[in-house]
DRENDO-1510 file (C-alpha; in Angstrom, 1 decimal, always signed):
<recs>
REC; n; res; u; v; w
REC; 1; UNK; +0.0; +0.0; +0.0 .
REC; 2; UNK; +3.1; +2.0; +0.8 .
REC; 3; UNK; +4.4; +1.3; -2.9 .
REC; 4; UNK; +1.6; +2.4; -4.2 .
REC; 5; UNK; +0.9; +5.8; -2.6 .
REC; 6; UNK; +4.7; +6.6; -3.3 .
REC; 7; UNK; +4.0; +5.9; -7.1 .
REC; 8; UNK; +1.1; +8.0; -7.2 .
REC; 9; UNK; +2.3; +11.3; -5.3 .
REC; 10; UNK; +5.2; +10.2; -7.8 .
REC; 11; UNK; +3.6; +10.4; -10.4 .
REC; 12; UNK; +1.7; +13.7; -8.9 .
REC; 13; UNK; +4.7; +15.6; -8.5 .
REC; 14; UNK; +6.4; +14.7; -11.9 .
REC; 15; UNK; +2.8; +15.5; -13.8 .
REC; 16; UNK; +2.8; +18.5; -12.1 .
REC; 17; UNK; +6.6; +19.9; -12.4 .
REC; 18; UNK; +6.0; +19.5; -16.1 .
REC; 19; UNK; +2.7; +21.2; -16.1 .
REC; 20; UNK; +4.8; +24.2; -14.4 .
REC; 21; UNK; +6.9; +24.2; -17.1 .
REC; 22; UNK; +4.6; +24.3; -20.0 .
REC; 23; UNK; +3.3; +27.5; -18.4 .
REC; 24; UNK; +6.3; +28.6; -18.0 .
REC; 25; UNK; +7.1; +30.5; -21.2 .
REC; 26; UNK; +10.1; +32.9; -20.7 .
REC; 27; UNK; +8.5; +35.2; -23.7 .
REC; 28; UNK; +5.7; +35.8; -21.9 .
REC; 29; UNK; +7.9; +35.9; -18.1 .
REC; 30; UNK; +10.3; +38.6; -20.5 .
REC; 31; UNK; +7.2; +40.4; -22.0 .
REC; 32; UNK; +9.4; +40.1; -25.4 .
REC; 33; UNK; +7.9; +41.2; -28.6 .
REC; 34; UNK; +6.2; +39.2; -31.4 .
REC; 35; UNK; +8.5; +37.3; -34.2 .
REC; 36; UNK; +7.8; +40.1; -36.8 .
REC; 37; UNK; +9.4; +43.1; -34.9 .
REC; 38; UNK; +12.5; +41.3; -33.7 .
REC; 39; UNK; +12.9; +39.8; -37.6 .
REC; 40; UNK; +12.1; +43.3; -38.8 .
REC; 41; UNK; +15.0; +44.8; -36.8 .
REC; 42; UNK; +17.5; +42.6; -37.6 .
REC; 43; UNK; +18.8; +44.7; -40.7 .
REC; 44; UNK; +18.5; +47.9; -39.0 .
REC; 45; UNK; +20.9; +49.9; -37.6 .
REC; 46; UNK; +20.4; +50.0; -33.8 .
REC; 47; UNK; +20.2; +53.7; -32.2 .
REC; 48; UNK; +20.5; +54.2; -28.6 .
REC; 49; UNK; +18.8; +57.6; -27.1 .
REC; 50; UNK; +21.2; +59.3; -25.3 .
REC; 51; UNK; +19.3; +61.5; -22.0 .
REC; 52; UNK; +20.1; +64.9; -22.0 .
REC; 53; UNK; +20.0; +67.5; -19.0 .
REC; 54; UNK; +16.3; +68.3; -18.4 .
REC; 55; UNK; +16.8; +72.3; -18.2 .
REC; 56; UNK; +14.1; +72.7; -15.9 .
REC; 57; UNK; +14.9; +70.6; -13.4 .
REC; 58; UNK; +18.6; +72.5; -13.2 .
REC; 59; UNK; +17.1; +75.8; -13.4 .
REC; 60; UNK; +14.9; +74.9; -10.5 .
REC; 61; UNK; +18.1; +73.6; -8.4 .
REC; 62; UNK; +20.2; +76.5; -9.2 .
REC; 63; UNK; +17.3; +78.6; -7.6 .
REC; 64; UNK; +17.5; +76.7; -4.3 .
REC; 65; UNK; +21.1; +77.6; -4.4 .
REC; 66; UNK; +21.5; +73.6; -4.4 .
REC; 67; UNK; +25.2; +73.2; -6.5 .
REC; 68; UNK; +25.6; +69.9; -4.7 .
REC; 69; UNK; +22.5; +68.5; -5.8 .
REC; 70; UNK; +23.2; +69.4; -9.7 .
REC; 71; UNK; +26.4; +67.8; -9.5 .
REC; 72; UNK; +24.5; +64.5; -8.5 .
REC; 73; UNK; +22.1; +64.9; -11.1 .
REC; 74; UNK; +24.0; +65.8; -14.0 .
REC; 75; UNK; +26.3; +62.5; -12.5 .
REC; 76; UNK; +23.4; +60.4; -12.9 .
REC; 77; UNK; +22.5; +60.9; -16.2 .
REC; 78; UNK; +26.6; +60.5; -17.3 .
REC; 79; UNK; +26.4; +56.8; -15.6 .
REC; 80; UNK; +23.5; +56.2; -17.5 .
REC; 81; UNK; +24.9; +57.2; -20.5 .
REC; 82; UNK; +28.4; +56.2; -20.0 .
REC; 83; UNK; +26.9; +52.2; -19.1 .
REC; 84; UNK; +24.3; +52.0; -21.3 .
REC; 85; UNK; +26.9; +52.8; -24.2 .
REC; 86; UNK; +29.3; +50.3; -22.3 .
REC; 87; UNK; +27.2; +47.5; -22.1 .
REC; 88; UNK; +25.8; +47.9; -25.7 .
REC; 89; UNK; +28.9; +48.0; -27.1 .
REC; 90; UNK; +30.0; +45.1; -25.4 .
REC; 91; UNK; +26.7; +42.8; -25.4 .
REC; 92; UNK; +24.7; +44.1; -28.5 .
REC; 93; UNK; +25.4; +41.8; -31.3 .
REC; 94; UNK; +22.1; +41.2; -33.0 .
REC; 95; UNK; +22.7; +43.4; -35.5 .
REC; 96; UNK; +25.8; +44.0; -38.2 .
REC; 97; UNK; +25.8; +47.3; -37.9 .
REC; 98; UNK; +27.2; +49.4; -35.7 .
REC; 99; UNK; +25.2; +51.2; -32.6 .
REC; 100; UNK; +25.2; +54.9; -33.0 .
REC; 101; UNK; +24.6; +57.0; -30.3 .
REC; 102; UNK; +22.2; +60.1; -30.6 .
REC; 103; UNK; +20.0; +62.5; -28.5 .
REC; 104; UNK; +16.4; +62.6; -28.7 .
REC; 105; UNK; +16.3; +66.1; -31.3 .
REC; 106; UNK; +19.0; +64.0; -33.5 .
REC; 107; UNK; +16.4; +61.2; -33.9 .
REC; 108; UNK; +13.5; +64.0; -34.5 .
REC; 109; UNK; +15.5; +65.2; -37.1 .
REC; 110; UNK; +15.9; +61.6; -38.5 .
REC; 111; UNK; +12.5; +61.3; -38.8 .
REC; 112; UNK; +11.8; +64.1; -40.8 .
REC; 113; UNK; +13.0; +61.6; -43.7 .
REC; 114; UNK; +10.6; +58.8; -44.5 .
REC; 115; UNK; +13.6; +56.9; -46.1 .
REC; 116; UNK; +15.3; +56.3; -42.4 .
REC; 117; UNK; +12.0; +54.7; -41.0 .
REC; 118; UNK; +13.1; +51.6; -42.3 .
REC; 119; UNK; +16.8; +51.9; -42.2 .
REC; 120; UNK; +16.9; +52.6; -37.8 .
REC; 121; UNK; +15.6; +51.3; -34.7 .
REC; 122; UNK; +15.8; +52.9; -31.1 .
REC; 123; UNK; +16.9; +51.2; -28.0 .
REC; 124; UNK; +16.1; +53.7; -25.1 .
REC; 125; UNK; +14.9; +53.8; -21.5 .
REC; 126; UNK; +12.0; +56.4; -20.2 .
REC; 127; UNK; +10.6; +57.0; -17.7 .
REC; 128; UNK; +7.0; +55.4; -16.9 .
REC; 129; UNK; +5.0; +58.3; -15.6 .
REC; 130; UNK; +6.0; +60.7; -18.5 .
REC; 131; UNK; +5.7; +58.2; -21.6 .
REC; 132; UNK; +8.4; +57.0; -24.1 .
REC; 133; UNK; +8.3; +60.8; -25.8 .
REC; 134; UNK; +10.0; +61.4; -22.7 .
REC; 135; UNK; +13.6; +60.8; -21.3 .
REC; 136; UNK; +13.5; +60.0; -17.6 .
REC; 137; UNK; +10.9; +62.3; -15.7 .
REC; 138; UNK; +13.0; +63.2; -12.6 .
REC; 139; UNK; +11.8; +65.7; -10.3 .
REC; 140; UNK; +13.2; +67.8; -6.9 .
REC; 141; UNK; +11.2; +66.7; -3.6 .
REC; 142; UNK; +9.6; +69.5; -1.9 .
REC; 143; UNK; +12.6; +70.9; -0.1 .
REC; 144; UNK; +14.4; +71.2; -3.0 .
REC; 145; UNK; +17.1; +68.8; -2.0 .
REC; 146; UNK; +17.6; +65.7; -3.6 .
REC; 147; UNK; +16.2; +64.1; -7.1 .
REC; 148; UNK; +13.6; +62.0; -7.2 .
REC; 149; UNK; +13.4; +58.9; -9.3 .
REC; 150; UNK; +10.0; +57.1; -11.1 .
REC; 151; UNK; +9.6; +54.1; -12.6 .
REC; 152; UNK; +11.9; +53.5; -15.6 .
REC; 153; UNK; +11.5; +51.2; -18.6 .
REC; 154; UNK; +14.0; +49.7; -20.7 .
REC; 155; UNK; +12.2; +49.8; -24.6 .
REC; 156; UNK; +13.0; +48.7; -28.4 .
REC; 157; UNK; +10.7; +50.2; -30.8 .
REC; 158; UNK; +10.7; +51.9; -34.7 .
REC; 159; UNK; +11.5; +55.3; -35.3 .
REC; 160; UNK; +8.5; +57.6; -33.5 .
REC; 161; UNK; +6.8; +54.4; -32.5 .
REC; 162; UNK; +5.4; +53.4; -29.5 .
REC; 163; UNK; +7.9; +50.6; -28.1 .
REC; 164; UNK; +6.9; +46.8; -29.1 .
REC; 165; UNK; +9.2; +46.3; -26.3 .
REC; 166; UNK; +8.9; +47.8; -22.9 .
REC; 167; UNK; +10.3; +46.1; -19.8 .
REC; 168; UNK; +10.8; +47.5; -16.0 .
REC; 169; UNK; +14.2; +48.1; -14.8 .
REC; 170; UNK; +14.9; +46.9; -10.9 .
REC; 171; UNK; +15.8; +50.4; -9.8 .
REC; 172; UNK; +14.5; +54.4; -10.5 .
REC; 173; UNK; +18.0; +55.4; -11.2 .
REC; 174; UNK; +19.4; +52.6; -13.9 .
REC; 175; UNK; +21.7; +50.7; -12.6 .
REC; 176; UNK; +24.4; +48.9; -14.1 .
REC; 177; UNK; +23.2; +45.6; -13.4 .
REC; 178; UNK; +19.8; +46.3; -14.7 .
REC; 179; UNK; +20.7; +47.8; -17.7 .
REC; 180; UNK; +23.5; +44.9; -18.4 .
REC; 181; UNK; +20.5; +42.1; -17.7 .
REC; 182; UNK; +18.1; +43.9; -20.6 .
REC; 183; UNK; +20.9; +44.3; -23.1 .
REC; 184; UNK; +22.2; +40.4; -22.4 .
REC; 185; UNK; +18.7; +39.2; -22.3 .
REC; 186; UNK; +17.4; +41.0; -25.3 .
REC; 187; UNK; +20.5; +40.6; -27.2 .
REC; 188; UNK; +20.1; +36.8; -26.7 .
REC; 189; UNK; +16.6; +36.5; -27.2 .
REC; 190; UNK; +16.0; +38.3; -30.3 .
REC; 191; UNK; +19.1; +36.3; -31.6 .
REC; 192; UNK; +17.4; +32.6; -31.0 .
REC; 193; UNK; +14.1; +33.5; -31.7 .
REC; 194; UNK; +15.3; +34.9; -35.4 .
REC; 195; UNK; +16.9; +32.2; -35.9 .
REC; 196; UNK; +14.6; +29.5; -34.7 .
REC; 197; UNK; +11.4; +30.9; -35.3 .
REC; 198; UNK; +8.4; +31.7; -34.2 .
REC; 199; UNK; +8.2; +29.1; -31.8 .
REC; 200; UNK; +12.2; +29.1; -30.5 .
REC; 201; UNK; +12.3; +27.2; -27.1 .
REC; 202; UNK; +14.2; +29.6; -25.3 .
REC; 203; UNK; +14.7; +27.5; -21.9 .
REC; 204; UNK; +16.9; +25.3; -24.1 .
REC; 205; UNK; +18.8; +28.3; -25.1 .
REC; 206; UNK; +19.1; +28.6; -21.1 .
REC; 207; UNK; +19.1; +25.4; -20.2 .
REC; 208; UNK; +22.7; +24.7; -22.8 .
REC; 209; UNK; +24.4; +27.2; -20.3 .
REC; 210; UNK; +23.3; +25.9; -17.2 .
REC; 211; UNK; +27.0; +24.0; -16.5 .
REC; 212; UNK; +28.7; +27.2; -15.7 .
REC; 213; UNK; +26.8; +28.0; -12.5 .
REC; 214; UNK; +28.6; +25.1; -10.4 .
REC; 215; UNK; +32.2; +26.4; -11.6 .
REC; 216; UNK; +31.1; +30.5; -10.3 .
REC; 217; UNK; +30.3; +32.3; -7.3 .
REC; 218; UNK; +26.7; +33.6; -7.5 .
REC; 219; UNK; +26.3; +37.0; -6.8 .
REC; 220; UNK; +22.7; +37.7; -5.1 .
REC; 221; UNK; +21.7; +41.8; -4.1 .
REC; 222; UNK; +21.8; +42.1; -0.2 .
REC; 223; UNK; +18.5; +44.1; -0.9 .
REC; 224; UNK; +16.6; +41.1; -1.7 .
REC; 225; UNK; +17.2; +38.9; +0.6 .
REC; 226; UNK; +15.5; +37.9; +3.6 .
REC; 227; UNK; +17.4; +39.7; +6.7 .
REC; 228; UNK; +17.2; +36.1; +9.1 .
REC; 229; UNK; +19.3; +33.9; +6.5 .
REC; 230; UNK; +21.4; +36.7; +4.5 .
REC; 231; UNK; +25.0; +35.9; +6.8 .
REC; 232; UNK; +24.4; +31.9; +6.2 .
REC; 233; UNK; +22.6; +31.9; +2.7 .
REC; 234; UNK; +25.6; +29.4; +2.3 .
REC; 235; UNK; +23.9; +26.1; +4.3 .
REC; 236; UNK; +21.0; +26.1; +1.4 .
REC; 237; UNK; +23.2; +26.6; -1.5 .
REC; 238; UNK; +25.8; +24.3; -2.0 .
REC; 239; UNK; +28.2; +25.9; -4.1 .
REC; 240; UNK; +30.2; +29.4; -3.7 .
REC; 241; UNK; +27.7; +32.5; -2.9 .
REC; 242; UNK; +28.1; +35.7; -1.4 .
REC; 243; UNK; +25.8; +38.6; -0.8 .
REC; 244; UNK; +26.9; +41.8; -1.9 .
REC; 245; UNK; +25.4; +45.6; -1.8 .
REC; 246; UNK; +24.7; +47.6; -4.8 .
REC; 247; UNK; +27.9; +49.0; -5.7 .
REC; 248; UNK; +29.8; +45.8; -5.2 .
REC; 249; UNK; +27.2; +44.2; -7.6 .
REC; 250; UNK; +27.4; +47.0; -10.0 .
REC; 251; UNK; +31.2; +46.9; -10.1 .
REC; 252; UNK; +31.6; +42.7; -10.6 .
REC; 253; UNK; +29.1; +43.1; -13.9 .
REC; 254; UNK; +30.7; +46.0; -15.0 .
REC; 255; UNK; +34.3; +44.8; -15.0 .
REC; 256; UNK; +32.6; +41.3; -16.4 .
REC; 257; UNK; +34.6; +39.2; -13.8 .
REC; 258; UNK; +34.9; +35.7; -15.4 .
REC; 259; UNK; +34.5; +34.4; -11.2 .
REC; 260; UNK; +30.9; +35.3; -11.0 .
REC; 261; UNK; +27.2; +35.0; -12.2 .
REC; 262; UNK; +25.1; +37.7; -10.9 .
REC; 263; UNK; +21.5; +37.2; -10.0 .
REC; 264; UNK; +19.1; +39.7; -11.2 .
REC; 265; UNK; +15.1; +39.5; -11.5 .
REC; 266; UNK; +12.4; +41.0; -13.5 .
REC; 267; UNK; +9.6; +38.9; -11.4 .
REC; 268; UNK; +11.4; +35.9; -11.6 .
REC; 269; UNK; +14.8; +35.0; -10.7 .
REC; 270; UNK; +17.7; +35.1; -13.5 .
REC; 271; UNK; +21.7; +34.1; -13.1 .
REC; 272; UNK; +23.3; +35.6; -15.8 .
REC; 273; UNK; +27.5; +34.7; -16.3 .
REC; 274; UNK; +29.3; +38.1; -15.8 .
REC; 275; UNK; +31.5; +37.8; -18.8 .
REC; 276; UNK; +29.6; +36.8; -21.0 .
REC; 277; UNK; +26.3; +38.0; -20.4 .
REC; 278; UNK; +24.8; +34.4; -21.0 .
REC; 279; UNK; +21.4; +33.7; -19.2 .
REC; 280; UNK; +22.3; +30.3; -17.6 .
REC; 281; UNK; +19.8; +30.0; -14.8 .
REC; 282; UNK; +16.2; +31.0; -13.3 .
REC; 283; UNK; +13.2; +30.0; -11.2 .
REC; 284; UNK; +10.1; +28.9; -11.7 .
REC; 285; UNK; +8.4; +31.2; -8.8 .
REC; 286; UNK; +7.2; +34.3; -9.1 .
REC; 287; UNK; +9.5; +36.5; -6.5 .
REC; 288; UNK; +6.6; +39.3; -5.8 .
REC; 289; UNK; +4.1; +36.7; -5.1 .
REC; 290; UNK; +6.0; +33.7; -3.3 .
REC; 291; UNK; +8.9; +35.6; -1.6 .
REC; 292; UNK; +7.7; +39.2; -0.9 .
REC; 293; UNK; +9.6; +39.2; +2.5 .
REC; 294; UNK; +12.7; +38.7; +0.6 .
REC; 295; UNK; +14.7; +35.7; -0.9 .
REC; 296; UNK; +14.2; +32.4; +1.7 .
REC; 297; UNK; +15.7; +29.4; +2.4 .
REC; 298; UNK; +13.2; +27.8; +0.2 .
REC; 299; UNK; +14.4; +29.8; -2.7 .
REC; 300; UNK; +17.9; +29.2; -2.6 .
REC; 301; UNK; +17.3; +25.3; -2.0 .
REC; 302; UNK; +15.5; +25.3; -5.4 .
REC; 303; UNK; +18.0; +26.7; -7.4 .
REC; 304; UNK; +20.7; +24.2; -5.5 .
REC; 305; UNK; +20.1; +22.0; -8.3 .
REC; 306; UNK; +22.4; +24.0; -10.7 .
REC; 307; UNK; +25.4; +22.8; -8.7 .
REC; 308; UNK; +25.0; +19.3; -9.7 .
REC; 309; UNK; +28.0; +17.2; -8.4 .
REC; 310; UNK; +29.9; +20.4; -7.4 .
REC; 311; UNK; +31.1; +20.0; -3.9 .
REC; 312; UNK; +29.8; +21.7; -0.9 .
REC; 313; UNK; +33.0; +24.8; -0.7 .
</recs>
């Protein structure tokens, strides 16, 4: 009788891991845009919006007499720039030709000639309150002393188009992990799906890099985990981890240390190699909704299974 319950929750659990995965359709998870746009764009030349200044916003700061503040804004917007150039020069390979980099007037002017609809793309990020006409939509709080961040998005779309790609960075002021995960994870996507069609399994794609996670430390954001496990994350996840804030984070994907994977989520969980910028891992829980107190033991003894035979460091 034993036997035969063990078969059937067996056979329970095995029926219902794959029914996960059939639902589990990382173009849907990514929000990533039909076959038709990403095959359309694959000819074009790739232009990235660089954010300008908002006058405005610096007028109003030098009124409050607030230097210290402009200095932070005007660095904010040069670390934008300065890593979204970075990482698409390093990352974006979807196209042949070259990414050129151009303000918002430069691509109005563009579009004054029907000929360049079809010849250019943009890659950009905006902020969500103002709209994609819009570069980030910053504002001074009511003393006047510090910026203040909304929502941003990270988009692809045609020349004066709204986006057919739109996805929500992890942090108001675009950091370099976020905007290195978007570029990666685009870059690769639109890639396989070209080439495999309309149907391109892209958990294969994943699943073909998966072997590099037990030979790396994974890199998880102090930020999301949960505070009673974040000094022993270790006794869960069997190979090398470590916990790291922001700027450590930041700095790792930047310099693309070959040591790492880096864990980064847009509702679910990704690990992404720091070199290469290969996806090679994720989860099959929705963070928001199953760890909304931060990343638990539970989590990080589910994605134990990427260190296969690796032993315990």
């Amino acid at each position: 009788m034993k036997t035969k319950r063990f078969l059937l929750s067996t056979a329970a659990f095995i029926f219902s891991s794959v029914i996960s995965y059939a639902q589990y359709d990382p173009r849907q998870v990514l929000e990533l845009p039909k076959f038709k746009d990403i095959a359309a764009v694959k000819n074009r030349q790739p232009i990235v919006v660089v954010n300008e200044i908002n006058p405005e916003i610096e007028n109003k700061l030098k009124h409050n007499h607030k230097e210290d503040v402009i200095k932070d804004y005007e660095q904010i917007l040069a670390n934008y720039n300065d890593n979204m150039k970075y990482f698409m020069n390093k990352y974006w390979k979807y196209n042949s030709l070259p990414v050129l980099y151009k303000t918002r007037g430069e691509v109005d002017e563009l579009l004054k000639d029907k000929n360049n609809h079809e010849k250019y793309y943009c890659v950009f990020c905006y902020s969500a309150i103002g709209g994609y006409k819009n570069d980030f939509d910053w504002t001074i709080d009511k003393k006047g002393d510090k910026i203040e961040g909304s929502a941003t998005m990270f988009a692809v779309g045609y020349l004066g188009e709204s986006p057919f790609y739109k996805g929500g960075l992890g942090s108001l002021f675009t950091s370099a992990t976020d905007l290195a995960f978007h570029v990666c994870m685009l870059n690769q996507c639109f890639d396989y799906i070209n080439t495999h069609g309309e149907k391109a399994n892209l958990l294969e794609m994943f699943d073909a890099n998966s072997h590099i996670i037990s030979q790396k430390t994974l890199l998880i954001p102090e930020f999301r985990v949960d505070p009673k496990i974040k000094d022993h994350v270790g006794d869960y996840y069997p190979c090398k981890i470590k916990v790291v804030d922001k700027d450590e984070m930041d700095k790792m994907v930047t310099t693309g240390d070959e040591n790492y994977v880096y864990g980064t989520d847009a509702s679910y969980f990704w690990m992404v190699d720091c070199k290469t910028g290969a996806i090679a891992g994720y989860t099959l829980k929705h963070l928001g909704k199953e760890f909304k107190g931060g990343l638990e033991k539970d989590f990080f003894t589910e994605i134990a299974h990427y260190c296969g035979t690796a032993k315990k460091k």
